[in-house]
VOBA-1610 file (N, C-alpha, C; in pm, whole numbers, padded with zeros to 5 digits, always signed):
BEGIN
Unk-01450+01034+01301Unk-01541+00951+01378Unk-01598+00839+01290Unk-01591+00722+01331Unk-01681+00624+01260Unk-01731+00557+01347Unk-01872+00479+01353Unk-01958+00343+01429Unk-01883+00213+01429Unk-01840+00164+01535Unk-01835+00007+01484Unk-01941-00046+01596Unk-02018-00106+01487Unk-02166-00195+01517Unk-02108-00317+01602Unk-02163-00402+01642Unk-02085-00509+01698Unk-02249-00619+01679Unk-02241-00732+01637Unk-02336-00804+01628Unk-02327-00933+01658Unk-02398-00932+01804Unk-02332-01055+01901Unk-02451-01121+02000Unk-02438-01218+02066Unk-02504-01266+02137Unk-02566-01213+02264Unk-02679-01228+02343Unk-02726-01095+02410Unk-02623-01130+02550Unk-02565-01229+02535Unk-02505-01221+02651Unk-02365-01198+02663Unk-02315-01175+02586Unk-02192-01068+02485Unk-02239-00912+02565Unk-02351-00867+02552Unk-02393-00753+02614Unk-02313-00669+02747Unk-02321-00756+02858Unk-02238-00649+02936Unk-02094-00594+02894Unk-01991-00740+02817Unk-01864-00732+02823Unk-01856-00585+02727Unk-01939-00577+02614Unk-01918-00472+02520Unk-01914-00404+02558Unk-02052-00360+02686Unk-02060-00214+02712Unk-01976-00183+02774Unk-01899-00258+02855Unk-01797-00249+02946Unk-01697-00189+02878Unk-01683-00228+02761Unk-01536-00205+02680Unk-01554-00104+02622Unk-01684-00022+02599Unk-01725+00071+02523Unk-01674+00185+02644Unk-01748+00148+02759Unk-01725+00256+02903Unk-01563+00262+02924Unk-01502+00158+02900Unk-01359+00147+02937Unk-01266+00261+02850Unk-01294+00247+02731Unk-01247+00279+02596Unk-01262+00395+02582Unk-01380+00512+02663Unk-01401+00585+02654Unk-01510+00640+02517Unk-01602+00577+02418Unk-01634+00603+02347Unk-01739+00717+02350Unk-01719+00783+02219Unk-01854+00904+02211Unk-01965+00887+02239Unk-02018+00765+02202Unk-02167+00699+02233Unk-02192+00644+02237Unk-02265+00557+02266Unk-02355+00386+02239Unk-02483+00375+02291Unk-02537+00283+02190Unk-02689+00229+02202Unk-02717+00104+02122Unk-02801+00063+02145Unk-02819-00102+02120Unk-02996-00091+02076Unk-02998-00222+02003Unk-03091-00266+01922Unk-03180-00333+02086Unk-03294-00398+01957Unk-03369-00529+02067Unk-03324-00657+02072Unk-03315-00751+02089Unk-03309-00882+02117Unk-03382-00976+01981Unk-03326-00960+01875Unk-03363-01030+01782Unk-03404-01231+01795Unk-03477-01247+01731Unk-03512-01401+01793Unk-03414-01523+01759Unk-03268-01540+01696Unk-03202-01589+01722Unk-03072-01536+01839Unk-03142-01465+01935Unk-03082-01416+02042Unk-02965-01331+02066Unk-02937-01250+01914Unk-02849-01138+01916Unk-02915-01055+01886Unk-02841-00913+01951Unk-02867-00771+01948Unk-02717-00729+01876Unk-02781-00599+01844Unk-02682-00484+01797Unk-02613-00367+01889Unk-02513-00364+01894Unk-02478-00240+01969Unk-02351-00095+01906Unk-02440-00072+01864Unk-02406+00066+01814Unk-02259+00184+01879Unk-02144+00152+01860Unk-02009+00270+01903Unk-02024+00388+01800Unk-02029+00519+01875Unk-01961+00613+01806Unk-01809+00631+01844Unk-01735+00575+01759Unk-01586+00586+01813Unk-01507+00704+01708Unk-01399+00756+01830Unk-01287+00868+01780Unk-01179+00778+01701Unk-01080+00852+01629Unk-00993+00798+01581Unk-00918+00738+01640Unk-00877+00814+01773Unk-00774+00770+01895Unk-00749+00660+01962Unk-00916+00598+01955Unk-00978+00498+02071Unk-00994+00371+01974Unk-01026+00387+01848Unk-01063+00281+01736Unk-00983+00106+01741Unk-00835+00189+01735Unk-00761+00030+01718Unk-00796-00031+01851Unk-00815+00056+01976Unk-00817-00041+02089Unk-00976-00104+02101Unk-01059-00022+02049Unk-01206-00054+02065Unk-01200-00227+02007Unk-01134-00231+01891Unk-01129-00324+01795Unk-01101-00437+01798Unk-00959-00438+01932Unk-00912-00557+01971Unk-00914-00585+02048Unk-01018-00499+02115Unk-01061-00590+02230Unk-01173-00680+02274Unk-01274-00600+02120Unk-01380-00667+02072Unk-01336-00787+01991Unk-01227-00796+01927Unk-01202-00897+01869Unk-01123-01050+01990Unk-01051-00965+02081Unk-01072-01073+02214Unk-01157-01153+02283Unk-01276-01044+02246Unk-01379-01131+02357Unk-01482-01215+02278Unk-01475-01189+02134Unk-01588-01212+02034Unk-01484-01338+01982Unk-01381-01342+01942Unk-01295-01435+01873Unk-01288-01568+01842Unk-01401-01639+01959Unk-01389-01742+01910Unk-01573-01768+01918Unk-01638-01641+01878Unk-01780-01656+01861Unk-01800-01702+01691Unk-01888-01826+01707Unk-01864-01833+01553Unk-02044-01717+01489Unk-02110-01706+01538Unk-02187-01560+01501Unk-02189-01469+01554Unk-02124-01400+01589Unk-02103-01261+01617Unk-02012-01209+01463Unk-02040-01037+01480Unk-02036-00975+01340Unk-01967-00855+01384Unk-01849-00771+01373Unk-01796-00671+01361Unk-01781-00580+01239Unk-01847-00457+01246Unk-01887-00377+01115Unk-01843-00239+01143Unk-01747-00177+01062Unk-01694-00045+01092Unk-01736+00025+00971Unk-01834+00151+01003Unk-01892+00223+00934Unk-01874+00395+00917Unk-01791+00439+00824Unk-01755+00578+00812Unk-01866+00678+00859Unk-01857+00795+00906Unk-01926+00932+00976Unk-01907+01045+00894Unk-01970+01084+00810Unk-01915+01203+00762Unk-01973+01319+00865Unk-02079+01320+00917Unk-02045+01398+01013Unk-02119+01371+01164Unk-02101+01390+01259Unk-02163+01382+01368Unk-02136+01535+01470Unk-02338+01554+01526Unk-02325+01666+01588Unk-02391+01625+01700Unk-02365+01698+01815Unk-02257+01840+01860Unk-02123+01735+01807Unk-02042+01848+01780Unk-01947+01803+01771Unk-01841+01739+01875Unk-01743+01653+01869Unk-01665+01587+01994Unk-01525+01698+01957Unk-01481+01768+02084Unk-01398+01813+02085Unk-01281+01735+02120Unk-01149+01770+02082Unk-01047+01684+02093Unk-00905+01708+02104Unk-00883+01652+02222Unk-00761+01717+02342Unk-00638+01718+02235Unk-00536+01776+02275Unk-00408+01800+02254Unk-00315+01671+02272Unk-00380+01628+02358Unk-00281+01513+02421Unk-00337+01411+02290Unk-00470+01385+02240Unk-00537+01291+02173Unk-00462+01296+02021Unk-00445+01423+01980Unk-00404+01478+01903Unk-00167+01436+01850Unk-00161+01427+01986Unk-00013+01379+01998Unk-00016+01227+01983Unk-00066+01151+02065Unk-00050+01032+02070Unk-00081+00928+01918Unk-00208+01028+01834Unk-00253+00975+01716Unk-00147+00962+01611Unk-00097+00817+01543Unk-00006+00820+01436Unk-00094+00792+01316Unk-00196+00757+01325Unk-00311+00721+01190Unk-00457+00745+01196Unk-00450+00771+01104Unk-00644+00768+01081Unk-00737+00602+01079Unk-00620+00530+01045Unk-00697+00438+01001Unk-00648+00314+01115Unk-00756+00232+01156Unk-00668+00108+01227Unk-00633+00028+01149Unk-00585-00090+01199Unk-00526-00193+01111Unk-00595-00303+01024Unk-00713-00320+01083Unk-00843-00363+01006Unk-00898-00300+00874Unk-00923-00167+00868Unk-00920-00093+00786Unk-00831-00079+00674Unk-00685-00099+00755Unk-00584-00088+00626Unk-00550-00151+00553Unk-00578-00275+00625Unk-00593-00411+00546Unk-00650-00438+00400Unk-00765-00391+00476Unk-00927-00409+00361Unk-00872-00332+00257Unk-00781-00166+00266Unk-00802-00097+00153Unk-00619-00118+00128Unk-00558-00217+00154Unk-00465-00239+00078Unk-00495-00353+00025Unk-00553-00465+00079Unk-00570-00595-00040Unk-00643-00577-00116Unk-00763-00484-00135Unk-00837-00422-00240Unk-00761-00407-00405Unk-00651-00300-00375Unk-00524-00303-00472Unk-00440-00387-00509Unk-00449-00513-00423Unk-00358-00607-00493Unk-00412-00738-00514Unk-00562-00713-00542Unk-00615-00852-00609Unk-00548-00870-00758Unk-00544-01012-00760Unk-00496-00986-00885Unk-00564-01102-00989Unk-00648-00977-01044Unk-00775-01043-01151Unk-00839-00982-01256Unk-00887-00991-01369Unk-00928-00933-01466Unk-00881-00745-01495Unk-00938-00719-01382Unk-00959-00571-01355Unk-00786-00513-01358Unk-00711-00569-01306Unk-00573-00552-01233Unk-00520-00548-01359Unk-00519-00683-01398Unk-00451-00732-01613Unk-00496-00624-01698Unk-00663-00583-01655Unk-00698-00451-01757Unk-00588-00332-01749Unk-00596-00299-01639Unk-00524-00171-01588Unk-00382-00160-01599Unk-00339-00273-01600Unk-00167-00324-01648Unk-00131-00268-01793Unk-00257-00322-01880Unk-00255-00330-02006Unk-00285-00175-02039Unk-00389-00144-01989Unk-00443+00013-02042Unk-00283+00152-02044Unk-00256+00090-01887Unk-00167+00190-01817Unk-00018+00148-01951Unk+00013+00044-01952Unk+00102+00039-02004Unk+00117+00085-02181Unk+00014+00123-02257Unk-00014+00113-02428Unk-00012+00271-02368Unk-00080+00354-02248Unk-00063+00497-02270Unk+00095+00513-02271Unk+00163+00459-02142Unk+00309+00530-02082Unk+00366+00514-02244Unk+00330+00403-02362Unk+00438+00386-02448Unk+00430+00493-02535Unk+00276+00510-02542Unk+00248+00608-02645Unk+00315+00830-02588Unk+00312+00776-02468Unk+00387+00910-02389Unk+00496+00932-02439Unk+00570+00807-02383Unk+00768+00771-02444Unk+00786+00805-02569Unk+00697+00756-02649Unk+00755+00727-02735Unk+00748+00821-02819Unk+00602+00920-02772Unk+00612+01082-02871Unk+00640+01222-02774Unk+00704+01140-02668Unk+00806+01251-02614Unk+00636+01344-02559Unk+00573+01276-02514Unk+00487+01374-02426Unk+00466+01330-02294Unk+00491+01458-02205Unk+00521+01472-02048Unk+00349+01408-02004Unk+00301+01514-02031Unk+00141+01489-02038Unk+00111+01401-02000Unk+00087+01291-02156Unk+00048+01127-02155Unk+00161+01055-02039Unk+00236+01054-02027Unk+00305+00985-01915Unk+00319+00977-01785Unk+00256+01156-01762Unk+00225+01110-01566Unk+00079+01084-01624Unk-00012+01069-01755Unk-00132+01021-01702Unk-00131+00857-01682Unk-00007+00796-01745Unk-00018+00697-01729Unk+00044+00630-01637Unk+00148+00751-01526Unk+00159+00705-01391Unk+00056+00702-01297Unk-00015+00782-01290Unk-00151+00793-01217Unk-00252+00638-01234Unk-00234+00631-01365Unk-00331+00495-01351Unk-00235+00367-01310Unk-00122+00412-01288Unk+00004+00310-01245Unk-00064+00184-01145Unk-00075+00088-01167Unk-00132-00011-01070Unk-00047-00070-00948Unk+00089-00049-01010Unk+00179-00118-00947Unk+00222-00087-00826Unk+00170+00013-00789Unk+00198+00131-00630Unk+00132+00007-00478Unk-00015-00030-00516Unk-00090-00123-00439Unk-00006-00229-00409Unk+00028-00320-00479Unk+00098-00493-00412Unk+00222-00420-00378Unk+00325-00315-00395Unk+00396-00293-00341Unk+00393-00240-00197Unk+00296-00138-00171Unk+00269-00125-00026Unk+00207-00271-00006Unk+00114-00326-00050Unk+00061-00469+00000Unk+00210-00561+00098Unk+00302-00553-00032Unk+00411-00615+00042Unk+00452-00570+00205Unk+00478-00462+00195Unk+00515-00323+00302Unk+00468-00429+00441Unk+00326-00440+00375Unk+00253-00436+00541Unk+00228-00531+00566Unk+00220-00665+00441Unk+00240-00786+00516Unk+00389-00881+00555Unk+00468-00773+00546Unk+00559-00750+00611Unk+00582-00732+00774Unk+00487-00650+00782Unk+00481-00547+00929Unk+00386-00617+00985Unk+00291-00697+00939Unk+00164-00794+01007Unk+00190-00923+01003Unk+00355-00952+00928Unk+00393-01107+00928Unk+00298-01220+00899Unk+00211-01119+00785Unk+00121-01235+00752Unk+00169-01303+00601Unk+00232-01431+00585Unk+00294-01441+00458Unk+00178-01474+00347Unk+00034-01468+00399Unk-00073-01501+00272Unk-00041-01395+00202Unk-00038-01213+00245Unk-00073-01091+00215Unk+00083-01107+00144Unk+00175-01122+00176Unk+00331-01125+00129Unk+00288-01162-00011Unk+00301-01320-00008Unk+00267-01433-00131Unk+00183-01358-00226Unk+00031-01321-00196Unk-00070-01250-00299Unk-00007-01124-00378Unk+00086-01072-00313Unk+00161-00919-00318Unk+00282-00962-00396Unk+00348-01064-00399Unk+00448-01149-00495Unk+00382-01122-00603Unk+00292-01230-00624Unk+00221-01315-00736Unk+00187-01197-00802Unk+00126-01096-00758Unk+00037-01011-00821Unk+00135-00902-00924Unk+00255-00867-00791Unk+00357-00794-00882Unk+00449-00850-00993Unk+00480-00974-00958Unk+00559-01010-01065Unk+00450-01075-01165Unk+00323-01115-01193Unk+00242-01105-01281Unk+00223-00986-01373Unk+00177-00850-01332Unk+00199-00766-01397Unk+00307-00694-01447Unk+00384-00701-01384Unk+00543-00682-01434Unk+00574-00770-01579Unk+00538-00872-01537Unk+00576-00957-01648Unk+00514-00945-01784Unk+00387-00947-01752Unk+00292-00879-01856Unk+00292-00748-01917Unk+00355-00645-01821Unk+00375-00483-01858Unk+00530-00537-01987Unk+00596-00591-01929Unk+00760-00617-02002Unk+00767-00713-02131Unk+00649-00777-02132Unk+00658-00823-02253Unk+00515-00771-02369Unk+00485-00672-02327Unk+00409-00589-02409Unk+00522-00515-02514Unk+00556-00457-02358Unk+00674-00357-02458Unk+00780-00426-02476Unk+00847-00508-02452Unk+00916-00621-02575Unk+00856-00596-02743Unk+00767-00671-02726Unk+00691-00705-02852Unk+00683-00559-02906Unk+00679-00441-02864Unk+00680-00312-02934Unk+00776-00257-02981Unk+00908-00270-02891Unk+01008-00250-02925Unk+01104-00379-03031Unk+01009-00472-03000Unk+01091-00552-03148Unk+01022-00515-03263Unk+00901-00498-03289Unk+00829-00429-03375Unk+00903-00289-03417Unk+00910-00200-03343Unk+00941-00054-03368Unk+01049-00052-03511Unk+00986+00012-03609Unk+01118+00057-03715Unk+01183+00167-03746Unk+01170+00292-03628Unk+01215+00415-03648Unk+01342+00407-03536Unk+01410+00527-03530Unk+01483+00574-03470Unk+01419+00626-03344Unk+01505+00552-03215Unk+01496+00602-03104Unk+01544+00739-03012Unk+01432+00806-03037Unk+01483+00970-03046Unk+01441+01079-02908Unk+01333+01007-02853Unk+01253+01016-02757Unk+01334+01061-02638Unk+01332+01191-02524Unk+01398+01250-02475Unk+01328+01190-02336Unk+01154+01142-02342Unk+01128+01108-02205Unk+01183+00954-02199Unk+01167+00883-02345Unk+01178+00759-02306Unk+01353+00732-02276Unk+01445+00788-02305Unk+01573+00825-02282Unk+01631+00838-02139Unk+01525+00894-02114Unk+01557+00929-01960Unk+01510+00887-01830Unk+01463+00760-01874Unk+01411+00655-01836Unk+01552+00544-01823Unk+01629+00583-01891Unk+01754+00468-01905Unk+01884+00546-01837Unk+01874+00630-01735Unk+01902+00758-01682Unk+01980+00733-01511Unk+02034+00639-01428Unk+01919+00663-01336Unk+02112+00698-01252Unk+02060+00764-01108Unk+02164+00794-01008Unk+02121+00814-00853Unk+02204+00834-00796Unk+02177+00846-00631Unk+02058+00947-00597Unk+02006+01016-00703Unk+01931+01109-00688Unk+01787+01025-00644Unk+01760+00906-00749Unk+01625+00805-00819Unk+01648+00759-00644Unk+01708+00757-00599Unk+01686+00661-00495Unk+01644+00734-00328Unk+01655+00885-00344Unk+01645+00954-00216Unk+01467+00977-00291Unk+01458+00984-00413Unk+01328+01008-00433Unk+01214+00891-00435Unk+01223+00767-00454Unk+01186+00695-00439Unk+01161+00593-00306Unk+01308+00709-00241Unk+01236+00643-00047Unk+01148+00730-00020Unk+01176+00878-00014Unk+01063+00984-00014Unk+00882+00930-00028Unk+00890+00889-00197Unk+00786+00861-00231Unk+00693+00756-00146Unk+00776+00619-00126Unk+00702+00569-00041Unk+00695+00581+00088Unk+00745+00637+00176Unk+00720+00701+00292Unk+00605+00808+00305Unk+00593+00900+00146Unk+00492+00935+00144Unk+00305+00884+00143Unk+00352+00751+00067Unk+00197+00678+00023Unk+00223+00596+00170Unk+00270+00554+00214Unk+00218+00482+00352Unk+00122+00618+00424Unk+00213+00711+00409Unk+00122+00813+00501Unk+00018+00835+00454Unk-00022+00896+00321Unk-00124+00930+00274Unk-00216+00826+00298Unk-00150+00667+00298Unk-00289+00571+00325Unk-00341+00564+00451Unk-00274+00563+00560Unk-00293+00544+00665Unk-00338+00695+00747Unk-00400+00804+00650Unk-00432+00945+00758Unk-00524+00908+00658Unk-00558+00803+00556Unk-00691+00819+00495Unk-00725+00938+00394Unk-00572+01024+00358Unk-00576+01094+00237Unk-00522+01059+00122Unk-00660+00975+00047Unk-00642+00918-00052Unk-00567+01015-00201Unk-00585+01105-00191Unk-00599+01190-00305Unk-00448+01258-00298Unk-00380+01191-00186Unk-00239+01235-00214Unk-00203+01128-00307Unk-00242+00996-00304Unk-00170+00915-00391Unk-00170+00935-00496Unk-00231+00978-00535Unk-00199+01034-00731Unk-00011+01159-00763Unk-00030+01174-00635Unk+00114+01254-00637Unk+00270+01161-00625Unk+00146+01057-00530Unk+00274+00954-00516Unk+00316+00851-00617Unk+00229+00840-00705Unk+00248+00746-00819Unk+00308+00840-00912Unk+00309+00981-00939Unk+00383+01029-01004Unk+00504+01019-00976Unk+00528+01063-00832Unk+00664+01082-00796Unk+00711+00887-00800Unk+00642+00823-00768Unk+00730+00702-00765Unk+00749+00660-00926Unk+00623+00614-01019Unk+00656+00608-01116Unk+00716+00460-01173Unk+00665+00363-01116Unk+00736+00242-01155Unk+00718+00175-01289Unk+00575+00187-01360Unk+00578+00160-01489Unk+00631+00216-01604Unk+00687+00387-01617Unk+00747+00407-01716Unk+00883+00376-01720Unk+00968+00333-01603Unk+01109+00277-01657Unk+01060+00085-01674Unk+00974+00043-01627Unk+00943-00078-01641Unk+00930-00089-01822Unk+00850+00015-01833Unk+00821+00009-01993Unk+00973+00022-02052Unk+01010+00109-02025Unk+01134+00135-02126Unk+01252+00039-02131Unk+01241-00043-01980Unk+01339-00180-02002Unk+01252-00307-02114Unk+01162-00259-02093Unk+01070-00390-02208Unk+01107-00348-02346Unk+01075-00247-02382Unk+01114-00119-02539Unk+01299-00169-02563Unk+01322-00122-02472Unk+01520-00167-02536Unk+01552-00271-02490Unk+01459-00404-02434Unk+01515-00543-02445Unk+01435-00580-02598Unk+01332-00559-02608Unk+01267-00562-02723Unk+01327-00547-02866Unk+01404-00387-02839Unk+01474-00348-02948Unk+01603-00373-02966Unk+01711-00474-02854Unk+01809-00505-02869Unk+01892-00398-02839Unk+01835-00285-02738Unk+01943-00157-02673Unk+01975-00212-02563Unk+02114-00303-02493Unk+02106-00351-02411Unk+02162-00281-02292Unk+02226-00162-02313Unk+02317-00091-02230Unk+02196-00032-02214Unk+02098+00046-02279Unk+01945+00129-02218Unk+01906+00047-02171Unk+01888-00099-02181Unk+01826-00174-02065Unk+01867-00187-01928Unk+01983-00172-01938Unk+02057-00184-01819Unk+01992-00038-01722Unk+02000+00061-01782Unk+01977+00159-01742Unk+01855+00145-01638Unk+01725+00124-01740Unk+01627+00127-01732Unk+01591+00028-01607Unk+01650-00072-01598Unk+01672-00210-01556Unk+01727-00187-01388Unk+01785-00093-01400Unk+01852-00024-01244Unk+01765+00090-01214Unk+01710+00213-01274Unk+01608+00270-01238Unk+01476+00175-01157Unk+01431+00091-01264Unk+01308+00022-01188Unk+01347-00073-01058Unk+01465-00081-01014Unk+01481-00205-00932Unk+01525-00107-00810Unk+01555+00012-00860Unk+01569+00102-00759Unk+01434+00178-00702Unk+01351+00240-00795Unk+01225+00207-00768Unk+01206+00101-00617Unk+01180+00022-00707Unk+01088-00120-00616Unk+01133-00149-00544Unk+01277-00078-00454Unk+01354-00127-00353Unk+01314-00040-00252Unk+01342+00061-00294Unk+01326+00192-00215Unk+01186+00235-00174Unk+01090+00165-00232Unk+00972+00183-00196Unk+00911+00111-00133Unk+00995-00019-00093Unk+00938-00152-00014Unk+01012-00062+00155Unk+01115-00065+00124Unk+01205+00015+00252Unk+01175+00103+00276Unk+01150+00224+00209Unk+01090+00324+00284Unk+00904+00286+00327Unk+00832+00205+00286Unk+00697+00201+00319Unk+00711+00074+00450Unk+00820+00003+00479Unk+00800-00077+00607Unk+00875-00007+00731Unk+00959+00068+00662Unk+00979+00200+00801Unk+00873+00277+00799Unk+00819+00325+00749Unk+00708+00367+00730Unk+00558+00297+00824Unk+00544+00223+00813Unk+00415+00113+00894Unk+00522+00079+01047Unk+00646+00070+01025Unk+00685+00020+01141Unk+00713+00167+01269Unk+00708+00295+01196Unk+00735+00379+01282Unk+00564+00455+01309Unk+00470+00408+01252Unk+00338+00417+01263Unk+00293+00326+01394Unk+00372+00212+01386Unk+00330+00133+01516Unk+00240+00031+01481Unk+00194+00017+01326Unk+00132-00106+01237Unk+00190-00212+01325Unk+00096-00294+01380Unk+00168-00422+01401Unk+00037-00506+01456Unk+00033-00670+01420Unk-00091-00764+01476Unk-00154-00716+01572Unk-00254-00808+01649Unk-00316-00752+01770Unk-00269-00835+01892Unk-00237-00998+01833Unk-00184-01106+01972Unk-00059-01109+01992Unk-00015-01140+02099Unk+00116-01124+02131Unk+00203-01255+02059Unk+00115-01334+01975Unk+00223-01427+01917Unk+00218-01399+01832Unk+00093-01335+01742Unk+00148-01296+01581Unk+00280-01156+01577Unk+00247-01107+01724Unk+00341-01006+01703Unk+00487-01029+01731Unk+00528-01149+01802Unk+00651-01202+01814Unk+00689-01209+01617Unk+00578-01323+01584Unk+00600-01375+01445Unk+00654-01275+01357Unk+00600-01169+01347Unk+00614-01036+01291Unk+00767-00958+01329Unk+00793-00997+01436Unk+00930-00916+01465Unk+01051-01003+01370Unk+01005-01156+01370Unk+01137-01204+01287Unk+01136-01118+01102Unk+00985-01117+01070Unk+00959-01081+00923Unk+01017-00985+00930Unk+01001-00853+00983Unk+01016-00737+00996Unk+01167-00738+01026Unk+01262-00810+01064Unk+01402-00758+01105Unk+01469-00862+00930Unk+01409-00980+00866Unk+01438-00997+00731Unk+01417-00930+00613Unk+01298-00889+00632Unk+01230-00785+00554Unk+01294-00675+00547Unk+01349-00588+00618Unk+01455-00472+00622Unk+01582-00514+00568Unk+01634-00605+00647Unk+01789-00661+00596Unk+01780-00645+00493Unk+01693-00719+00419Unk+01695-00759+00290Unk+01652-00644+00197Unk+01594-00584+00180Unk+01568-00452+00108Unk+01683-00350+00138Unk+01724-00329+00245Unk+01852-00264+00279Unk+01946-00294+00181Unk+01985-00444+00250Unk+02130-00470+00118Unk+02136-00462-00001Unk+01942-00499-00094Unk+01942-00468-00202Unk+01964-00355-00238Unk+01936-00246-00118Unk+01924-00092-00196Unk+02107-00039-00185Unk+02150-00111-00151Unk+02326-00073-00082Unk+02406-00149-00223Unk+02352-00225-00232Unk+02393-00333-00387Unk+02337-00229-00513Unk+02262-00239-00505Unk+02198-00154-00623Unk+02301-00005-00628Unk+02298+00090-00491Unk+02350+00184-00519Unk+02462+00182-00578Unk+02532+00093-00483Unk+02699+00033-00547Unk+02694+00024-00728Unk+02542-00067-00762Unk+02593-00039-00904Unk+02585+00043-01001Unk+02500+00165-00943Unk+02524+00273-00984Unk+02591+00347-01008Unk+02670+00367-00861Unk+02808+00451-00859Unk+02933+00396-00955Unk+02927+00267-00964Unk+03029+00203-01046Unk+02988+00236-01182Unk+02894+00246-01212Unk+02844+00250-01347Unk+02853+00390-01391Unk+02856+00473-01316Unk+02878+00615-01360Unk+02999+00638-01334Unk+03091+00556-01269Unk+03234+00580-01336Unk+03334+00535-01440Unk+03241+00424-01526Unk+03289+00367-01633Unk+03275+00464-01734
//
């Protein structure tokens, strides 16, 4: 259950309540008549009812330039609302699309904080690799940053919005770039023998990396969108994109160019398989705009957007299989 407040003009008033009665909501109540002539009106809304509450308030409010829409979490509300079977079937998410928004572009700003976490995440995974500890290396998948602009991509994909696309570019191939020439510079530095069994196996990769890496992101779309955050720490393990990222930086660095290659097809398999499995993913969720023209717009993204991750992942496999028969 969460409130969405609605903060609008008093003559906004009937249409809301209307939409509130229509919609079926748990509750409502309203403020007074504040003296620039808006009131508040208070929804207790179900999960079920949310995306529609949302856009339809955003229909009628849309071209109000003060009116205010505010969706506010419930941890609990009593008596409790019991909740049908049928409510229960029809539900594919916890979260509407407003919501998912907010807590996917959250993850793919890309600013101070993001470059920190690039940098932090990436000096642990090397120090993991490089002394062969399991440990240090899913801790430094967990702080993995790179999981966010990749679903970011996913869904502005599925919302055909190319700002969210573009920011989700910029952001990944920024840190990428920055993660790869860290470990460059380490691996041209390095003067020992490369002996390391995790960082080895990082330069590893087969048809296996790629059923697990659709898995994975099919998994973090879900976990984001039922609003169980605390699966994603499982999913950044299992996906894992910065420690083969690191290890193609380490043996371009160190002049291992056949481990780069390796490494080099692990991560691209990665980042393929996780764009494709997370926009089937939003697209079999039913993610999609609210107007009927952004949602036309969206059907062309969404049928390129697949093609194209498809063939990469069909190309990629191909060069796998070839590569393990040389």
């Amino acid at each position: 259950m969460k409130i969405i407040e609605v903060i609008a003009d008093h003559g906004h008033l009937d249409t809301i309540l209307g939409i509130a009665e229509q919609q079926g909501v748990a509750d409502h109540w309203q403020s007074a008549v504040a003296e620039d002539g808006r009131c508040a009106i208070r929804m207790l809304v179900s999960p079920d009812s949310r995306q529609a509450v949302l856009d339809a308030l955003q229909s009628v409010l849309g071209t109000s330039e003060n009116a205010r829409i505010i969706v506010t979490p419930v941890e609990v509300s009593l008596p409790r609302e019991e909740e049908n079977e049928d409510d229960k079937a029809q539900r594919k998410t916890a979260l509407s699309r407003e919501e998912l928004y907010n807590t996917v572009s959250q993850s793919n700003r890309l600013d101070g904080r993001f470059l920190l976490l690039v940098f932090l995440s990436t000096i642990v995974v090397m120090v993991g690799l490089l002394e062969d500890n399991v440990a240090v290396v899913i801790g430094a998948m967990v702080i993995a940053p790179f999981l966010g602009p990749n679903i970011a991509l996913a869904l502005g994909g599925a919302l055909g919005d190319n700002q969210l696309i573009w920011q989700a570019l910029k952001t990944n191939l920024t840190g990428m770039i920055f993660a790869l020439s860290l470990c460059a510079l380490l691996g041209w530095w390095w003067p020992y023998e490369i002996s390391s069994q995790e960082l080895l196996a990082r330069t590893n990769v087969g048809l296996g990396s790629i059923a697990l890496a659709l898995a994975s992101g099919a998994a973090a779309v879900l976990s984001m969108t039922t609003g169980l955050s605390s699966v994603l720490v499982g999913v950044m393990v299992a996906v894992a994109l910065l420690p083969p990222a690191a290890t193609l930086g380490f043996m371009l660095g160190s002049g291992n160019y056949d481990y780069a290659t390796g490494a080099g097809l692990l991560l691209a398999v990665n980042i393929v398989s996780v764009n494709l499995a997370a926009k089937l993913g939003f697209l079999f969720l039913g993610i999609k705009p609210r107007t009927w023209l952004e949602q036309q717009r969206a059907r062309q993204s969404i049928a390129s957007y697949i093609a194209f991750w498809l063939v990469s992942l069909i190309a990629l496999g191909s060069l796998i299989y070839l590569r393990g028969q040389i």
